[in-house]
C-alpha positions in Angstrom: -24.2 -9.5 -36.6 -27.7 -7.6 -35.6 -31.0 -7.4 -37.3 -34.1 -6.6 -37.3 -35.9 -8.9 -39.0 -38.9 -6.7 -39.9 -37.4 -3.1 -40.4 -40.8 -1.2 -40.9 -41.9 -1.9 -38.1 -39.8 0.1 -36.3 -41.9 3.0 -37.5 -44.3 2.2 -35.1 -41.7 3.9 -32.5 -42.7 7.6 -33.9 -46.2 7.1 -31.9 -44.1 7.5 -28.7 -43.8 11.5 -29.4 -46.7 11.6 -30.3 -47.9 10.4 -27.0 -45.5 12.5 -25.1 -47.0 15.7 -26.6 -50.7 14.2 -26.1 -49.7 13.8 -22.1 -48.2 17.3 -22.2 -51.3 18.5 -23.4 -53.4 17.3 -21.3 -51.5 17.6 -18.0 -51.7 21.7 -19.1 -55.1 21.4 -19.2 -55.6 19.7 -15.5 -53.3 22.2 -13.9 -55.8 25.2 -15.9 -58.8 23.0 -14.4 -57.2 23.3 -11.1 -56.3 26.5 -11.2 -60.1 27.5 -11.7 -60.9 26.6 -8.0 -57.9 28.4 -7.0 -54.1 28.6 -6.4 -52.3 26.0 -7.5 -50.2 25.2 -4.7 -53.2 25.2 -2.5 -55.2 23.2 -4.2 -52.0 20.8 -3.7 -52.1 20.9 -0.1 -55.9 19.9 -0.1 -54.9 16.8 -2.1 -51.9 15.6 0.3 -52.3 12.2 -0.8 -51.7 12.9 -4.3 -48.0 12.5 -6.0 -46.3 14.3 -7.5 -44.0 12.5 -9.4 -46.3 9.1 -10.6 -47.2 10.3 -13.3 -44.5 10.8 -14.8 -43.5 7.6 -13.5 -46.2 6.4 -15.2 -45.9 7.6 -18.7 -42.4 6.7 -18.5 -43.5 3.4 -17.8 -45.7 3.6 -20.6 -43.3 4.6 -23.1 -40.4 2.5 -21.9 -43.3 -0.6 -22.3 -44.6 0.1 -25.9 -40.9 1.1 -26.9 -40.1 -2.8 -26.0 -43.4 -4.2 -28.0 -42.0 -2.7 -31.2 -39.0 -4.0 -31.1 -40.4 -7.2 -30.3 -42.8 -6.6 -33.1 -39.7 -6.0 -35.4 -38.1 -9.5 -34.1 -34.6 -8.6 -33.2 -31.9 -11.0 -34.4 -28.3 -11.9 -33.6 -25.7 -14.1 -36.0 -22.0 -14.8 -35.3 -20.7 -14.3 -38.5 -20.5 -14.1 -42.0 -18.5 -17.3 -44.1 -17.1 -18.1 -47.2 -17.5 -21.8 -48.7 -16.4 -23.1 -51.4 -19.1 -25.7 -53.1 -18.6 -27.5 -56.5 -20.8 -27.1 -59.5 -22.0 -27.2 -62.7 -23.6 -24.0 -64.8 -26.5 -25.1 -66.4 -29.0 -22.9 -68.4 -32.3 -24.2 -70.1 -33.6 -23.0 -72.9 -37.1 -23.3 -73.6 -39.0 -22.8 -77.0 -42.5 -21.0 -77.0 -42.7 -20.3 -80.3 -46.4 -20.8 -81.5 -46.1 -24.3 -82.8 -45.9 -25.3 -79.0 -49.4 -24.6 -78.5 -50.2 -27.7 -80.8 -52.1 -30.1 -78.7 -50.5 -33.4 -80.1 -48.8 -34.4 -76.5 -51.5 -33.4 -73.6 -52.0 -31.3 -72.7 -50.4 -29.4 -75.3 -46.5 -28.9 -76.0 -45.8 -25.7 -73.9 -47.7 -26.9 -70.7 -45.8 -30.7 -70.9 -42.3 -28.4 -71.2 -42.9 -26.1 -68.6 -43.6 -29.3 -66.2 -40.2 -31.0 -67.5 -38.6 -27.7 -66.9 -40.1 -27.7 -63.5 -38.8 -31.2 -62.2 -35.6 -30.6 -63.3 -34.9 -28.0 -62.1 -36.1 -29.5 -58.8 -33.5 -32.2 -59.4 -30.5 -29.7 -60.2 -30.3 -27.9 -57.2 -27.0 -27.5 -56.0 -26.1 -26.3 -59.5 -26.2 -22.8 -61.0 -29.7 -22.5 -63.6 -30.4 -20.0 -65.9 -33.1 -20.0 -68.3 -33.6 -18.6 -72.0 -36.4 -18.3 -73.4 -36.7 -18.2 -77.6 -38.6 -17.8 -80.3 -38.1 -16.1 -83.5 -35.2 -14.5 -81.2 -33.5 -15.6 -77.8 -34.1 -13.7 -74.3 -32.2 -14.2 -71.2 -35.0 -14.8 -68.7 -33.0 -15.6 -65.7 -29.0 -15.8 -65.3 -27.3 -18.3 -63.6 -28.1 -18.1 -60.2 -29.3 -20.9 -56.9 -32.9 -18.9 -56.5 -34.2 -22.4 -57.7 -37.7 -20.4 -56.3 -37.2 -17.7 -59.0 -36.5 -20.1 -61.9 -39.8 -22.3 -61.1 -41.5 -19.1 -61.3 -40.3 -17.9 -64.2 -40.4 -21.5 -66.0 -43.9 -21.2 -64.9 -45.0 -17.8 -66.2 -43.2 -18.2 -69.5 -45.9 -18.1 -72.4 -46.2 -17.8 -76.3 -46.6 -13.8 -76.1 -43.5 -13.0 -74.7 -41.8 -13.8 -78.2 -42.3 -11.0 -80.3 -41.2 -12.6 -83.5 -42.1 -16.3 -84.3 -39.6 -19.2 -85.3 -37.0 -21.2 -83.8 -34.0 -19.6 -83.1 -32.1 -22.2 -81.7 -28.6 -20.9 -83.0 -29.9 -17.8 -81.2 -30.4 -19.2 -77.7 -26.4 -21.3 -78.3 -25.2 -17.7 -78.6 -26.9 -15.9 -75.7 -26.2 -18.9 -73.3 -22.6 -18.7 -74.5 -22.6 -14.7 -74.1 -23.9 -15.5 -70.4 -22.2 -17.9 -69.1 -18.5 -16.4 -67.0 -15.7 -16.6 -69.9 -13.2 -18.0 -67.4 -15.6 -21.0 -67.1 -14.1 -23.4 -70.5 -15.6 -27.3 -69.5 -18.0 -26.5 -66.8 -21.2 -25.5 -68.7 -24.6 -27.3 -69.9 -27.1 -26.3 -72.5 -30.3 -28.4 -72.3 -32.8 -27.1 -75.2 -36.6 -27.9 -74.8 -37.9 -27.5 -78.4 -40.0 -29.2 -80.8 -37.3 -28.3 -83.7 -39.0 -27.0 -86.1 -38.7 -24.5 -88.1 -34.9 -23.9 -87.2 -32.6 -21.5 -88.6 -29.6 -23.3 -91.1 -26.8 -22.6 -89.2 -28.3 -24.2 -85.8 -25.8 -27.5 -86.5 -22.3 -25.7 -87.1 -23.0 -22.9 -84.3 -23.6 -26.4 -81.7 -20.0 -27.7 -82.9 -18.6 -24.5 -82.7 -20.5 -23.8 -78.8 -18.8 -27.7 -77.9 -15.3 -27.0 -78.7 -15.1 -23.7 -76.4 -16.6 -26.6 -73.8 -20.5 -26.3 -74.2 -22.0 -29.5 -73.7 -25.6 -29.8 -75.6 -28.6 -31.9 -74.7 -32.0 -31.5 -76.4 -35.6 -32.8 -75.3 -37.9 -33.1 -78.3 -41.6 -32.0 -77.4 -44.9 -33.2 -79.7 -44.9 -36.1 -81.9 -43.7 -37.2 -86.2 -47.7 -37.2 -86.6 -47.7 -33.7 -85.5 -50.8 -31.8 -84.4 -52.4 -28.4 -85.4 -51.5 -25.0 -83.9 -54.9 -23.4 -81.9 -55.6 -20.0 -81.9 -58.7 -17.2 -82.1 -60.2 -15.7 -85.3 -63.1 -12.9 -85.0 -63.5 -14.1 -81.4 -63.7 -17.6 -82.2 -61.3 -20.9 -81.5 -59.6 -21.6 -84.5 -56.6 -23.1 -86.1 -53.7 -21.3 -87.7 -53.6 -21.6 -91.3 -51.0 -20.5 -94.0 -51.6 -18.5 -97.3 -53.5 -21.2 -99.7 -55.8 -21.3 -96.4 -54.9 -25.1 -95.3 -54.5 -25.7 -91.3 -50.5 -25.8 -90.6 -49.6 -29.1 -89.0 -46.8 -28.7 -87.0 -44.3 -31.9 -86.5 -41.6 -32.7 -84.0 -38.1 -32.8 -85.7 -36.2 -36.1 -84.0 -34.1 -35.9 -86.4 -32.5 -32.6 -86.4 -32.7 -32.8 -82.7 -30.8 -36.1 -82.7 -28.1 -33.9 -84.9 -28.2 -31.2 -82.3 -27.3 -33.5 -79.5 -24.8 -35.3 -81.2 -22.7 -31.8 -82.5 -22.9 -31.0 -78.7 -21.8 -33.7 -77.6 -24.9 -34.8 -75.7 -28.0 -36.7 -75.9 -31.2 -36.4 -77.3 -34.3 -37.5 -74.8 -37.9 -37.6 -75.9 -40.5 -36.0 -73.5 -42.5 -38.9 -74.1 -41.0 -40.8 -72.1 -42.1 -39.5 -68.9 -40.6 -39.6 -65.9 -36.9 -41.4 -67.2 -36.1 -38.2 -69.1 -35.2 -36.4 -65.6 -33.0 -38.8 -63.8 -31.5 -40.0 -67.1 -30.7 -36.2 -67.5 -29.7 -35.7 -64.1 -27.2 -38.4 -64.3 -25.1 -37.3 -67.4 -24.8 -33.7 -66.1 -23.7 -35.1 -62.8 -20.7 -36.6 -65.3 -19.7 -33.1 -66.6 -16.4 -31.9 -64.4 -17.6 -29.7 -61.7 -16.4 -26.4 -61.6 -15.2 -24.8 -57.9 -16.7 -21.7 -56.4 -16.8 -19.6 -53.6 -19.8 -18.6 -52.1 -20.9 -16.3 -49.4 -23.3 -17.7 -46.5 -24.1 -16.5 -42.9 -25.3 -18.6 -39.9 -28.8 -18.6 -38.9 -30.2 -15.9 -37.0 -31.3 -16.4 -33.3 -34.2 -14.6 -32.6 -34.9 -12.7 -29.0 -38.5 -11.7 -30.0 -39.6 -12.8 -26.8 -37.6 -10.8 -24.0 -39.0 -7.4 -25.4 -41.9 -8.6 -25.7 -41.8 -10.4 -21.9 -40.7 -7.2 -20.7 -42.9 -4.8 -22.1 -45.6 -7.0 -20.8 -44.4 -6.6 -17.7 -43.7 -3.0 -17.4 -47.4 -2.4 -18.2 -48.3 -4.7 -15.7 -46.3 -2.6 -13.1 -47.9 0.6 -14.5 -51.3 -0.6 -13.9 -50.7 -1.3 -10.3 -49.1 1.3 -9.4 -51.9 3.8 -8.3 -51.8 8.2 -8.3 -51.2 7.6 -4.2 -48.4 8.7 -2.3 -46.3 5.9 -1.1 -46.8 5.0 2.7 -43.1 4.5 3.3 -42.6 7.8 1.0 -45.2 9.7 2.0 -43.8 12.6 3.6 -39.9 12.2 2.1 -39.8 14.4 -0.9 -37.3 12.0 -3.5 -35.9 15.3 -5.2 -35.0 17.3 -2.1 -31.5 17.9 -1.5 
């Protein structure tokens, strides 16, 4: 298969007309300048020496050279072939709160930031699965679906923030149901949910809608975030740093939930990790996903491109070298044979 691997640069070719009308242009006005001292064709015959023909070979030479630079310039590639391989996997989506009450400071350097780098690593350590991420709040959003752009969920992991949640809360029932709605309905014992939450504040139904996920094959795995002394939630009053407070004007202290998380875990048929324990969480993780049956799947790949950059560019080079040395002179050896004579 042929490519280019930089398309728009093949725009650059359009400056070739444009240098074919410029030489056009001003070969008519040389021949007007010669014909102010006098008849063409005798001012030809006082300039004996002078071809006729190089410089068009010339220009040609020009074009032809410049022509080959572009395409250099654009890389041109050749691949064999396009293949289908079949790899073995596991769908995986993570759901990640960033309700308000993960701004609370308690773990450092707060709750969201200590998330988004768990989120991070693992996702690190689960390539060769399919990720998707989900994002929640007072409601759940489908950031990402389950794709191997492991690039594309780091960067969304990383750009995920407390004001993309219009509503406040956590919906965790509502992030079962959206990874459940996302995930391919033909896929029964092949799928993870791994929520990244402090817990609190969840809706009632969060428990029976985890049982409910596990027995259509949803497998469940939480990771609590903050700590049981809890820690207040910041945020900015008339301009200054503050803390949020609730209506009889006391600061809310917001506390992780081990217990319901525990709960969680154990209707889905998972386990319950603590972030606080550092760097164990993500192997430990790692490890009991790798136990879930993998799933088959087929997936499209192509070889590597070859690129041939270089004989353009080798080539163009060298047709401007030949133009440069070849001078406006008749040739000695073709000096008085006319090329187009018949």
């Amino acid at each position: 298969m042929f490519q280019f691997e930089h398309n728009v640069y093949l725009w650059a070719l359009l400056m070739l007309p444009v240098l074919i009308g410029f030489f056009w242009l001003m070969w008519a006005a040389r021949k007007r300048a010669i014909e102010r001292f006098g008849n063409w064709q005798t001012v030809h015959r006082l300039m004996p020496q002078v071809s006729r023909y190089k410089h068009g070979l010339k220009l040609g030479l020009i074009l032809i050279a410049l022509a080959c630079l572009v395409l250099g310039w654009a890389n041109p590639q050749w691949g064999t072939k396009k293949e289908t391989v079949k790899r073995q996997s596991v769908d995986v989506f993570i759901a990640l709160d960033i309700s308000e009450s993960m701004l609370a400071q308690d773990i450092s350097p707060k709750r969201l930031e200590r998330a988004k780098n768990f989120c991070q690593n693992l996702v690190r350590e689960l390539r060769g699965e399919r990720l998707g991420l989900i994002i929640f709040a007072g409601n759940a959003y489908l950031q990402m679906p389950l794709t191997t752009d492991y690039a594309a969920a780091e960067l969304f992991i990383k750009s995920a923030n407390t004001r993309l949640a219009p509503s406040q809360g956590t919906a965790i029932s509502d992030a079962i149901d959206l990874a459940e709605r996302a995930f391919d309905p033909e896929n029964k014992h092949h799928k993870v949910l791994v929520v990244v939450t402090d817990g609190e504040n969840h809706d009632e139904v969060t428990l029976e809608r985890a049982r409910e996920a596990n027995n259509n094959g949803l497998m469940i795995f939480t990771v609590g975030v903050g700590t049981a002394s809890g820690g207040y939630i910041p945020t900015v009053y008339a301009g200054r740093s503050s803390f949020k407070v609730d209506q009889s004007g006391e600061y809310v202290r917001t506390r992780l939930n081990e217990d319901m998380l525990r709960d969680l875990a154990m209707a889905g048929n998972g386990a319950y990790f603590n972030i606080a324990e550092g760097d164990q969480i993500v192997p430990a993780l790692k490890e009991r996903i790798e136990g879930v049956e993998k799933r088959e799947l087929e997936q499209r790949s192509f070889t590597e491109f070859e690129s041939y950059f270089q004989y353009c560019l080798g080539l163009g080079l060298l047709l401007l070298l030949i133009e440069f040395v070849i001078s406006y002179r008749k040739n000695r050896w073709l000096g008085n044979k006319d090329l187009f004579k018949t």
